[in-house]
mmCIF file as gemmi writes it, N, C-alpha and C atoms, coordinates in Angstrom:
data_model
loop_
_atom_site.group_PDB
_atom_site.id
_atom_site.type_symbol
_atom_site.label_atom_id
_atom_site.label_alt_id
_atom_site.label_comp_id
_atom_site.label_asym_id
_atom_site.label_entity_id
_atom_site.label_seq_id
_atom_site.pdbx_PDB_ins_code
_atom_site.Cartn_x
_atom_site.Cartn_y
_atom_site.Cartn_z
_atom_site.occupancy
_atom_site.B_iso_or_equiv
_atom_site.pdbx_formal_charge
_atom_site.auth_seq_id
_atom_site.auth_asym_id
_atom_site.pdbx_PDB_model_num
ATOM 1 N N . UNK Axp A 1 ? 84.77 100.031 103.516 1 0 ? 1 A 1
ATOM 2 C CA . UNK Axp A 1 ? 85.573 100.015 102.312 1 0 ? 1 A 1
ATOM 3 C C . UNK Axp A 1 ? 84.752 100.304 101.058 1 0 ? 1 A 1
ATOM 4 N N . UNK Axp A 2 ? 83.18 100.52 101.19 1 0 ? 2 A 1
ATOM 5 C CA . UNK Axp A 2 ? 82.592 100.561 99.6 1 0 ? 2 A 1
ATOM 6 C C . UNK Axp A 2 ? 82.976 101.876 99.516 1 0 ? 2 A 1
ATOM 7 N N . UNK Axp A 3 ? 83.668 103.478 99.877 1 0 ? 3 A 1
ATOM 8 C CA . UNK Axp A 3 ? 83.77 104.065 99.807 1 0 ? 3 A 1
ATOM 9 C C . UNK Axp A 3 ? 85.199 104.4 99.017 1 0 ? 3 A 1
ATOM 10 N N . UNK Axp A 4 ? 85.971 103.139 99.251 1 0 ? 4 A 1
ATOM 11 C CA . UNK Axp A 4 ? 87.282 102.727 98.637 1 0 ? 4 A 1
ATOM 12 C C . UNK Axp A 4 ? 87.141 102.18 97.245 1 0 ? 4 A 1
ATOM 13 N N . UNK Axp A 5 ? 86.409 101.624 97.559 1 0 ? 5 A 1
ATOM 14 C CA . UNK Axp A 5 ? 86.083 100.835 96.094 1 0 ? 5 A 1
ATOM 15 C C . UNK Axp A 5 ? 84.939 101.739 95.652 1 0 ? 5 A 1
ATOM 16 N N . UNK Axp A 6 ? 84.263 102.372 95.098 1 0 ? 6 A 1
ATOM 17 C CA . UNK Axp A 6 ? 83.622 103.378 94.569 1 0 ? 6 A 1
ATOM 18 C C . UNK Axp A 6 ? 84.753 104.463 94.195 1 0 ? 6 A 1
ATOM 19 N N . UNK Axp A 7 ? 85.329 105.08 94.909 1 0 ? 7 A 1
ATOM 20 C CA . UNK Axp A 7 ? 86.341 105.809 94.483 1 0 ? 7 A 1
ATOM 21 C C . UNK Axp A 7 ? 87.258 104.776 93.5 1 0 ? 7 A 1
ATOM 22 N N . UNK Axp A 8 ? 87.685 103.915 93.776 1 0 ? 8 A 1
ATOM 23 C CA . UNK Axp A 8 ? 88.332 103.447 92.245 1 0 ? 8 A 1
ATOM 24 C C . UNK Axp A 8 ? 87.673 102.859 91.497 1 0 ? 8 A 1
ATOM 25 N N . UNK Axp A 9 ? 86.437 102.522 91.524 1 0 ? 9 A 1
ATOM 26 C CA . UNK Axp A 9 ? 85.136 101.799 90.398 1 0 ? 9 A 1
ATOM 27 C C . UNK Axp A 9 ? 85.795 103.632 89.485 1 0 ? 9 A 1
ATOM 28 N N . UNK Axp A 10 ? 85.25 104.332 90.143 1 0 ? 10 A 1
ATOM 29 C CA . UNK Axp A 10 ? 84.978 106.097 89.267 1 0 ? 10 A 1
ATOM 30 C C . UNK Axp A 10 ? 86.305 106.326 88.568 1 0 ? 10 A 1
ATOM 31 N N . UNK Axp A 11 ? 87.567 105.678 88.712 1 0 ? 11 A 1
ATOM 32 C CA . UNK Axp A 11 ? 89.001 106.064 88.471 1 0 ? 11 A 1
ATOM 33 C C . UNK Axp A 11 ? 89.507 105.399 87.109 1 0 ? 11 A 1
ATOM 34 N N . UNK Axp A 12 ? 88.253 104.528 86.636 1 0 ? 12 A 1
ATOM 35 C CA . UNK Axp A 12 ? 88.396 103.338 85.182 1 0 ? 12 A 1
ATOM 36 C C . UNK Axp A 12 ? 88.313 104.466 84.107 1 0 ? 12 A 1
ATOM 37 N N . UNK Axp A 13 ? 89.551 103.94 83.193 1 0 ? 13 A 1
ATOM 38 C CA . UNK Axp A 13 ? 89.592 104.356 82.093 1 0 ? 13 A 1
ATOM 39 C C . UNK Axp A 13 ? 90.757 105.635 82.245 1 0 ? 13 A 1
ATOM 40 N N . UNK Axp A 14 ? 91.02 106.459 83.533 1 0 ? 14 A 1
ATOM 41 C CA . UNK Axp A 14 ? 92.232 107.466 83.737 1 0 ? 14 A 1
ATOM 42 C C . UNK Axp A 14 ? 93.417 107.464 83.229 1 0 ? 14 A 1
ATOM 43 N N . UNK Axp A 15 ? 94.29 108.383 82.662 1 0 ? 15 A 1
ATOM 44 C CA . UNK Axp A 15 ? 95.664 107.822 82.486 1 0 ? 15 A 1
ATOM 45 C C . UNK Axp A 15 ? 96.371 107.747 83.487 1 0 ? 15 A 1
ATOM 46 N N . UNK Axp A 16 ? 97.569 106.463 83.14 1 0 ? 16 A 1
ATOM 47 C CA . UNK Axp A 16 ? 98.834 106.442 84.363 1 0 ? 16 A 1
ATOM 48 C C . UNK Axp A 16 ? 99.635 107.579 84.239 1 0 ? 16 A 1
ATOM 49 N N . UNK Axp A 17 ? 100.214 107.866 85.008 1 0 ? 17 A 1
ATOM 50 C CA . UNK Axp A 17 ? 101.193 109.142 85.062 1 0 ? 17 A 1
ATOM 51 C C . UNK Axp A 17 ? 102.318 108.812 86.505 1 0 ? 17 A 1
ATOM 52 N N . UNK Axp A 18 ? 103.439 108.662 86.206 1 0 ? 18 A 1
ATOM 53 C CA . UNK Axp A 18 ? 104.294 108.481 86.816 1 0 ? 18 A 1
ATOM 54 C C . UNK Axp A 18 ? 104.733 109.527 87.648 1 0 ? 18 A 1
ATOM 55 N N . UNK Axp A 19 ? 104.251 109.427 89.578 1 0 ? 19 A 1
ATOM 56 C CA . UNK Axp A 19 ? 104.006 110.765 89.562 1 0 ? 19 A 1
ATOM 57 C C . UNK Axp A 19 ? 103.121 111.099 90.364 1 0 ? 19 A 1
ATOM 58 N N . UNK Axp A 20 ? 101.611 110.635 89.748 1 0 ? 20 A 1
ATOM 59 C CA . UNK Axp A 20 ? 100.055 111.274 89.501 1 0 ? 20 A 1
ATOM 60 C C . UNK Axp A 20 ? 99.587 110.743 90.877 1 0 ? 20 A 1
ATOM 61 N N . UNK Axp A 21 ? 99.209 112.177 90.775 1 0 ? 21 A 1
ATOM 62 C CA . UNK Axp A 21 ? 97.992 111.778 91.968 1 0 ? 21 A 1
ATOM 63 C C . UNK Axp A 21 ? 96.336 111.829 91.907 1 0 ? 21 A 1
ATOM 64 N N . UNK Axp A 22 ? 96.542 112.094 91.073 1 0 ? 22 A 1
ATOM 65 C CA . UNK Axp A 22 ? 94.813 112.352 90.418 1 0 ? 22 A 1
ATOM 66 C C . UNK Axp A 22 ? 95.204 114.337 90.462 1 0 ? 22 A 1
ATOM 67 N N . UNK Axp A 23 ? 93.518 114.429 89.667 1 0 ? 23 A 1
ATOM 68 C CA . UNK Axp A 23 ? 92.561 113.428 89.705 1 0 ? 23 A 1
ATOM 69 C C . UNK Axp A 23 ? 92.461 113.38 88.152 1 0 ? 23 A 1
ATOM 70 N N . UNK Axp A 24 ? 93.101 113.512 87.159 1 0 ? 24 A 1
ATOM 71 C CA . UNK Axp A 24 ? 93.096 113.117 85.651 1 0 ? 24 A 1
ATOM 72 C C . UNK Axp A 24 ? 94.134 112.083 85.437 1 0 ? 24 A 1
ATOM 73 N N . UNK Axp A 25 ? 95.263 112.037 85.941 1 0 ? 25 A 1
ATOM 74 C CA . UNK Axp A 25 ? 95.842 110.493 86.231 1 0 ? 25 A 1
ATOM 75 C C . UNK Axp A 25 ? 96.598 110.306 87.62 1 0 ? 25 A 1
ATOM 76 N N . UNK Axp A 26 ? 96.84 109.265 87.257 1 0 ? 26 A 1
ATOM 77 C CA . UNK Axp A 26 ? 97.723 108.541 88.501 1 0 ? 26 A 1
ATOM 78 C C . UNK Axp A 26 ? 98.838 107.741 88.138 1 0 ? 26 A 1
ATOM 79 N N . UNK Axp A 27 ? 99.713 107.285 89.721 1 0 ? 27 A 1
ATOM 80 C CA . UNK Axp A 27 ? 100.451 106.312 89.051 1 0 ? 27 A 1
ATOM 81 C C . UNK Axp A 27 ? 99.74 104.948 90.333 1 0 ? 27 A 1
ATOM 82 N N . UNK Axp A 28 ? 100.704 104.448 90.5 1 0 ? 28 A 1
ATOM 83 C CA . UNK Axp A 28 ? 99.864 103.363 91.483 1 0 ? 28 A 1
ATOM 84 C C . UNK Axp A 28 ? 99.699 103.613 92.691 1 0 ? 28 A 1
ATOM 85 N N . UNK Axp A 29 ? 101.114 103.941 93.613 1 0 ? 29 A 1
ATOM 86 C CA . UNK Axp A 29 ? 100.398 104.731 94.941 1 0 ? 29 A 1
ATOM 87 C C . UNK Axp A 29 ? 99.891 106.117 95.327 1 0 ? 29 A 1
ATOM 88 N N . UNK Axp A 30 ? 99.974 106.252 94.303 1 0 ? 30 A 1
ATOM 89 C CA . UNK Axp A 30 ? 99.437 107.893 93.908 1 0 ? 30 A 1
ATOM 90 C C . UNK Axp A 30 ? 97.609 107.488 94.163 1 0 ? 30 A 1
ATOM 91 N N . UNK Axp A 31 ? 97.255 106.859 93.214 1 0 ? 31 A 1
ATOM 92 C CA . UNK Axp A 31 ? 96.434 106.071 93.471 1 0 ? 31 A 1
ATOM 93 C C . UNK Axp A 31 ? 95.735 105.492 94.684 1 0 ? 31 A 1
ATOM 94 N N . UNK Axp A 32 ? 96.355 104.239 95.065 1 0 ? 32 A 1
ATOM 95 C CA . UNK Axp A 32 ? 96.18 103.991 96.566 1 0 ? 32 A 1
ATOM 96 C C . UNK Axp A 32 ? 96 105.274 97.349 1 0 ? 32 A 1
ATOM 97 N N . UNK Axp A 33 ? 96.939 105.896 97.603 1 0 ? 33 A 1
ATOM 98 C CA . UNK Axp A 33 ? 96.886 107.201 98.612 1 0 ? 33 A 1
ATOM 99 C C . UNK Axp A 33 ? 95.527 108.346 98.283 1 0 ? 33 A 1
ATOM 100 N N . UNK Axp A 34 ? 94.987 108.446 97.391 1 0 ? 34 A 1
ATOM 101 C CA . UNK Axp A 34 ? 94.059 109.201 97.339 1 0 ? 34 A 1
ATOM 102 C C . UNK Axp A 34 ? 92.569 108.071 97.434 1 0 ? 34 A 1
ATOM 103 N N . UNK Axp A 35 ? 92.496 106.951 97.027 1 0 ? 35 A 1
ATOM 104 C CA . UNK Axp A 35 ? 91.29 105.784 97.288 1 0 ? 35 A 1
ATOM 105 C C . UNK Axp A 35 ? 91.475 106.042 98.833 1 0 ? 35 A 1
ATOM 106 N N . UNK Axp A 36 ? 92.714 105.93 99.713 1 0 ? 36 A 1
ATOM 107 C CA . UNK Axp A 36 ? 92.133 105.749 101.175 1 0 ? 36 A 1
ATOM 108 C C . UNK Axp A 36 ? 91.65 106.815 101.303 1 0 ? 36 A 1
ATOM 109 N N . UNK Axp A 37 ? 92.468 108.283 101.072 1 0 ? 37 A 1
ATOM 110 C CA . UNK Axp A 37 ? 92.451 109.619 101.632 1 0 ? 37 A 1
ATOM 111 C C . UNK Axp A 37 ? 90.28 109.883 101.58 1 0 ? 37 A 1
ATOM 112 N N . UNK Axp A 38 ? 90.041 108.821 100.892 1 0 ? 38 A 1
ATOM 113 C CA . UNK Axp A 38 ? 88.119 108.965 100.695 1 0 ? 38 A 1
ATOM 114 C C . UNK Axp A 38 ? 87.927 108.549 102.197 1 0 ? 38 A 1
ATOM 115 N N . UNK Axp A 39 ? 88.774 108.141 102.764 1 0 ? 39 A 1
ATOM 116 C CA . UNK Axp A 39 ? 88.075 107.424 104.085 1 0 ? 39 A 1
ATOM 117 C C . UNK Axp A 39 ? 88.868 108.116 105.139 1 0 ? 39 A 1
ATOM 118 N N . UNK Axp A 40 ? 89.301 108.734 105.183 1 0 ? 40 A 1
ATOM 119 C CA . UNK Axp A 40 ? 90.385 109.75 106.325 1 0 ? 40 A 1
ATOM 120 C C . UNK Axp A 40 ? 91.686 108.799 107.029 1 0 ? 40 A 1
ATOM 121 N N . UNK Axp A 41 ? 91.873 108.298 105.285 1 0 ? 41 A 1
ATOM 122 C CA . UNK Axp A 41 ? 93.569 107.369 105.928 1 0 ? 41 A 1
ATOM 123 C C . UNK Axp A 41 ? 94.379 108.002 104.904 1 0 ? 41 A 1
ATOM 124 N N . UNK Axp A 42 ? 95.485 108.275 105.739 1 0 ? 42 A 1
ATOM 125 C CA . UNK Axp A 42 ? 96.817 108.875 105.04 1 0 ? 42 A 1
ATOM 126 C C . UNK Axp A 42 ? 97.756 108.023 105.114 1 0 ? 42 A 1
ATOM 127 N N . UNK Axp A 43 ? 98.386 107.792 103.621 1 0 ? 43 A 1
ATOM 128 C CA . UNK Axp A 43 ? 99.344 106.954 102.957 1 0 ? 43 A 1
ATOM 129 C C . UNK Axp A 43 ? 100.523 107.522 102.708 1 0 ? 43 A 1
ATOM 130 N N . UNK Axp A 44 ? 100.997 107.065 102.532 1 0 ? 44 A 1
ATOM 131 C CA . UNK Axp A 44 ? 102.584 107.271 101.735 1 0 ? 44 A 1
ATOM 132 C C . UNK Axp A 44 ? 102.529 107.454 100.026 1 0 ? 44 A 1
ATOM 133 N N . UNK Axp A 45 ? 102.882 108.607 99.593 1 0 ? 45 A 1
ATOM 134 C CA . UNK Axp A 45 ? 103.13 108.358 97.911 1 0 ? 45 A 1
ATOM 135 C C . UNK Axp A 45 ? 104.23 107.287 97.418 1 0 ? 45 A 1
ATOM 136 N N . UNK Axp A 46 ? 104.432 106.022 97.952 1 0 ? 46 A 1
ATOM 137 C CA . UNK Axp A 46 ? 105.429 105.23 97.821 1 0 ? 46 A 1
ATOM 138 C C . UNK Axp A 46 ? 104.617 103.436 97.855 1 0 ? 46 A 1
ATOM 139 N N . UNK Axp A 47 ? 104.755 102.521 96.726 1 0 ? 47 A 1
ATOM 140 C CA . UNK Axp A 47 ? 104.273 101.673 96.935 1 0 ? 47 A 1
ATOM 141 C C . UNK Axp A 47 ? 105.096 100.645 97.924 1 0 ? 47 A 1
ATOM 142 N N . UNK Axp A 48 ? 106.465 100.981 97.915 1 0 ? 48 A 1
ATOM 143 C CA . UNK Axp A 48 ? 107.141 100.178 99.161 1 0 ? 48 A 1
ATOM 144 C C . UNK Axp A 48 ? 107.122 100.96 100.513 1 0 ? 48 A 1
ATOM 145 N N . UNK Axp A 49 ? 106.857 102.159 100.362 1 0 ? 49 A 1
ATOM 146 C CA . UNK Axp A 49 ? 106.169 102.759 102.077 1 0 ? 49 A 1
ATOM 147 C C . UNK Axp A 49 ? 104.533 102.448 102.058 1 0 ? 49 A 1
ATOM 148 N N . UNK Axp A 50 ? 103.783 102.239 101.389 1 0 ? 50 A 1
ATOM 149 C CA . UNK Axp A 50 ? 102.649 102.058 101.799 1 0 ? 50 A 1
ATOM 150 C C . UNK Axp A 50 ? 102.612 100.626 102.02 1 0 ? 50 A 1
ATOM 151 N N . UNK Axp A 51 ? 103.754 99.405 101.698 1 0 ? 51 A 1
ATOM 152 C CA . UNK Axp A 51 ? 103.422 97.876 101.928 1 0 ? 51 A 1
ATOM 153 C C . UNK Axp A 51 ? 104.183 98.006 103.223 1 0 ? 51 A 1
ATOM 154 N N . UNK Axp A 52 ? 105.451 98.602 103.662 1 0 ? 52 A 1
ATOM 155 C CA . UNK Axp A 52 ? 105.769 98.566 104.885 1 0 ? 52 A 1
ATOM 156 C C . UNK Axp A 52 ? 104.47 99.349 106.085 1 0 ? 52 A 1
ATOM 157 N N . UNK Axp A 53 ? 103.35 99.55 105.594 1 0 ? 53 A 1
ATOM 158 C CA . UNK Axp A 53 ? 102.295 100.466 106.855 1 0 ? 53 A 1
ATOM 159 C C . UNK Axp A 53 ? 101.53 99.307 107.212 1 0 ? 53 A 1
ATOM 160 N N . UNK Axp A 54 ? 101.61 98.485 106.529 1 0 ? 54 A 1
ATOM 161 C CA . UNK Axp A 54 ? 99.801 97.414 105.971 1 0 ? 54 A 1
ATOM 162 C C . UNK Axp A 54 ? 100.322 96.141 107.524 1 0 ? 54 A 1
ATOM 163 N N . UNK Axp A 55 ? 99.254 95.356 107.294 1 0 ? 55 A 1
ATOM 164 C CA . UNK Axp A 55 ? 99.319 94.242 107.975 1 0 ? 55 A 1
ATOM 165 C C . UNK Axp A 55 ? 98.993 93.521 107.009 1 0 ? 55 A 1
ATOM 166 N N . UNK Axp A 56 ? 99.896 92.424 106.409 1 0 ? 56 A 1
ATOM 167 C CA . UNK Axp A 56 ? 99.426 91.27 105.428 1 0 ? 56 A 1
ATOM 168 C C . UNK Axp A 56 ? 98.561 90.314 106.2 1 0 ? 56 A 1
ATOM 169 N N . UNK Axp A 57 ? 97.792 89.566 105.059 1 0 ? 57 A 1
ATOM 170 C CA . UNK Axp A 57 ? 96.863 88.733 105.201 1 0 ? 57 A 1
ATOM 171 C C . UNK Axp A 57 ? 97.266 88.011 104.216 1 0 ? 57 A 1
ATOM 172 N N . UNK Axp A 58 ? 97.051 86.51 104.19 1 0 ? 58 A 1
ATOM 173 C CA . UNK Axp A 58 ? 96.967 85.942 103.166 1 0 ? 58 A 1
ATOM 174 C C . UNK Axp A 58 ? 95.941 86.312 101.905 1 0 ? 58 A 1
ATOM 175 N N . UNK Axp A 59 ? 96.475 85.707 100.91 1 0 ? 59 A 1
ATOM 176 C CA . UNK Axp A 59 ? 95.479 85.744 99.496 1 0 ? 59 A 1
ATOM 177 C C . UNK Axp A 59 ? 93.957 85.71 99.574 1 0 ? 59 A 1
ATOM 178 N N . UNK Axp A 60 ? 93.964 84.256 100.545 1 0 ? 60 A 1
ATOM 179 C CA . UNK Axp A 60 ? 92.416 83.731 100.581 1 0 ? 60 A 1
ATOM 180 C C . UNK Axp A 60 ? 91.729 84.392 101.777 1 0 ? 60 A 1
ATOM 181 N N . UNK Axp A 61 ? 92.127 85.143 102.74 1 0 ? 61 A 1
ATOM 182 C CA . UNK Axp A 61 ? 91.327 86.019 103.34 1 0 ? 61 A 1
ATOM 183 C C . UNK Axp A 61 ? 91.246 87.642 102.743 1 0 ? 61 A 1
ATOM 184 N N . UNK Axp A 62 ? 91.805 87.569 101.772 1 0 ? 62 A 1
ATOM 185 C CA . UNK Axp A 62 ? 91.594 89.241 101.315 1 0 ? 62 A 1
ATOM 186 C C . UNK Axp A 62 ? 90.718 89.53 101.011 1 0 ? 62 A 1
ATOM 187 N N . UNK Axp A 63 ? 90.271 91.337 101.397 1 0 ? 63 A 1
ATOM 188 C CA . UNK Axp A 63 ? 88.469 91.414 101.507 1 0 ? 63 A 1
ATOM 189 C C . UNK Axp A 63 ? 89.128 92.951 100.535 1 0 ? 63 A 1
ATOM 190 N N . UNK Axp A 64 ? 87.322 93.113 99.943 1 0 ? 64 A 1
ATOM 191 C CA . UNK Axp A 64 ? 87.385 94.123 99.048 1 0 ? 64 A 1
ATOM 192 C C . UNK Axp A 64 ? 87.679 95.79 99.375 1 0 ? 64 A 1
ATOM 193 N N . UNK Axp A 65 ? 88.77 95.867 99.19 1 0 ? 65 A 1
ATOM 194 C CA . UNK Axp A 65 ? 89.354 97.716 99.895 1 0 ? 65 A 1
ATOM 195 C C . UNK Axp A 65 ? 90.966 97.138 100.118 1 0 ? 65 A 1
ATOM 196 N N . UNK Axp A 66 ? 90.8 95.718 100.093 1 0 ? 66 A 1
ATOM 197 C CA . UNK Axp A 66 ? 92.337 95.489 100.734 1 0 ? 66 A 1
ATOM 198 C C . UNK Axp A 66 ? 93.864 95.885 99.652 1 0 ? 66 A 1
ATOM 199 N N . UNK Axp A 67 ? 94.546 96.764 100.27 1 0 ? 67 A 1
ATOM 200 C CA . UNK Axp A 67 ? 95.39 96.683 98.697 1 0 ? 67 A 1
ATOM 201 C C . UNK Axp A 67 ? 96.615 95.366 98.508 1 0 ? 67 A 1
ATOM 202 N N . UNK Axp A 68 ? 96.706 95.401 97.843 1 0 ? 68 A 1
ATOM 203 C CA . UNK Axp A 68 ? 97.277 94.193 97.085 1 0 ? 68 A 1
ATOM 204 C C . UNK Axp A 68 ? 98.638 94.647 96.454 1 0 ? 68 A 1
ATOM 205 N N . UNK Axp A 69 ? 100.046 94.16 97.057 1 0 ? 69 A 1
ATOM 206 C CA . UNK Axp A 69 ? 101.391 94.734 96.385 1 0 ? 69 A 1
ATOM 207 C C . UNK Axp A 69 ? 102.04 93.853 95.665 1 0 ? 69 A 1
ATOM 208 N N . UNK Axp A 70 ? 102.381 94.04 94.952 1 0 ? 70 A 1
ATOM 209 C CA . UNK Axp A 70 ? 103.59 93.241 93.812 1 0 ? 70 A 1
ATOM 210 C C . UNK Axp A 70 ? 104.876 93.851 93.651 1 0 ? 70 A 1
ATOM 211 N N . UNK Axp A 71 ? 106.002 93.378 92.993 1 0 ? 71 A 1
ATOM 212 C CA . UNK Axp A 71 ? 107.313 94.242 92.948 1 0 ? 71 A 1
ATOM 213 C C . UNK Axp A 71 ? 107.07 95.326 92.342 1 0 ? 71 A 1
ATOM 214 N N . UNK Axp A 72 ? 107.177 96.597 92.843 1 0 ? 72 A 1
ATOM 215 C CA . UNK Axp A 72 ? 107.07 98.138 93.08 1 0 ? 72 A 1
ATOM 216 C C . UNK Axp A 72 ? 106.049 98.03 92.433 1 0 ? 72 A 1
ATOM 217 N N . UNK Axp A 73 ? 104.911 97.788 93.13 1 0 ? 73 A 1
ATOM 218 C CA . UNK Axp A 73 ? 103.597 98.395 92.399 1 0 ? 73 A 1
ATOM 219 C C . UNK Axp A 73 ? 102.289 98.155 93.301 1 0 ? 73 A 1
ATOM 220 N N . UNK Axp A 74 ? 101.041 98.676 93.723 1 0 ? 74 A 1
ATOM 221 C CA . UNK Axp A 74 ? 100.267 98.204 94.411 1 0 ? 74 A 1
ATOM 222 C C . UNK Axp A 74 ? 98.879 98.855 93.837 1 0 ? 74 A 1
ATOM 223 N N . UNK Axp A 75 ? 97.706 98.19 94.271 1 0 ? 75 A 1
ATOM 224 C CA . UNK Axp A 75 ? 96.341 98.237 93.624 1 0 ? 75 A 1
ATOM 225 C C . UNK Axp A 75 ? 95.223 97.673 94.992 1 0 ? 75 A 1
ATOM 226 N N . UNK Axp A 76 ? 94.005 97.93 94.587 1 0 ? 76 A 1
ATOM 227 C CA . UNK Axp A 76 ? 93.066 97.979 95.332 1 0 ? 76 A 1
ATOM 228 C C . UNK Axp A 76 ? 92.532 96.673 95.084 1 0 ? 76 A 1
ATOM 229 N N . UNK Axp A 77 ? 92.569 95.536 95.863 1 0 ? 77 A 1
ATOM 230 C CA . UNK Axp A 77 ? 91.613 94.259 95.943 1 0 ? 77 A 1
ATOM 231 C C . UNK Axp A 77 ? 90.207 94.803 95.499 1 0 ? 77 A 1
ATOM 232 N N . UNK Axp A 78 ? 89.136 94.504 94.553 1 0 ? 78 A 1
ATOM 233 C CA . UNK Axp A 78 ? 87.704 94.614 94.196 1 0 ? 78 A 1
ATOM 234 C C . UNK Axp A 78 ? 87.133 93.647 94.725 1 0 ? 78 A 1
ATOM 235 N N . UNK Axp A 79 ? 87.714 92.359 95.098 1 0 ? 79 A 1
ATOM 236 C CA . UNK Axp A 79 ? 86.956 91.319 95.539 1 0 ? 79 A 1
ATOM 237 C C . UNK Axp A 79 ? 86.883 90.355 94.119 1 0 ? 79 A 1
ATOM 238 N N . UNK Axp A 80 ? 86.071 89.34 94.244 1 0 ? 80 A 1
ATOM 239 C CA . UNK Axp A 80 ? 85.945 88.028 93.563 1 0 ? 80 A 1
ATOM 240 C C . UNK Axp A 80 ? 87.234 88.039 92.337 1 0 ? 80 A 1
ATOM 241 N N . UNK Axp A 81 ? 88.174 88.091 92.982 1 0 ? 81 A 1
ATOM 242 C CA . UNK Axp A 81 ? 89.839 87.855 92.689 1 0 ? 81 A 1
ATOM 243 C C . UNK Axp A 81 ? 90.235 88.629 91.646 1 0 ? 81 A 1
ATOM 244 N N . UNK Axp A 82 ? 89.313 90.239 91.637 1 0 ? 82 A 1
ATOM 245 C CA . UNK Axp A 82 ? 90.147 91.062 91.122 1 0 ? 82 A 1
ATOM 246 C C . UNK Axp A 82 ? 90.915 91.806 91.946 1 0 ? 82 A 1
């Protein structure tokens, strides 16, 4: 996963774009889907198709690469509870 997280460490400061897939903005699974696509995983441009692919884990076992969904929206776990 440091290959996940390096690709979005490099993605700070981009605009959102509703939409976006990079690489000058994004929106959120636009996002997600191109952080995995660094590791040869293909996503869904959809943050409720990419939470229906996942296997949840609880909060307190989440490790850094893990993405993290909220109502229509999802992001990349960094670790120490970002």
């Amino acid at each position: 996963m440091a290959v996940v997280i390096a690709f979005a460490r490099a993605q700070l400061g981009k605009r959102y774009e509703s939409g976006g897939e990079g690489p000058n903005s994004f929106d959120c699974s636009g996002f997600t889907k191109r952080a995995y696509a660094q590791i040869g995983l293909r996503l869904p441009h959809s943050s409720s198709a990419q939470a229906a692919r996942v296997r949840r884990v609880p909060r307190s076992t989440a490790r850094p690469g893990d993405l993290v969904f909220g109502p229509g929206h999802v992001g990349v776990y960094m670790g120490g509870g970002m």
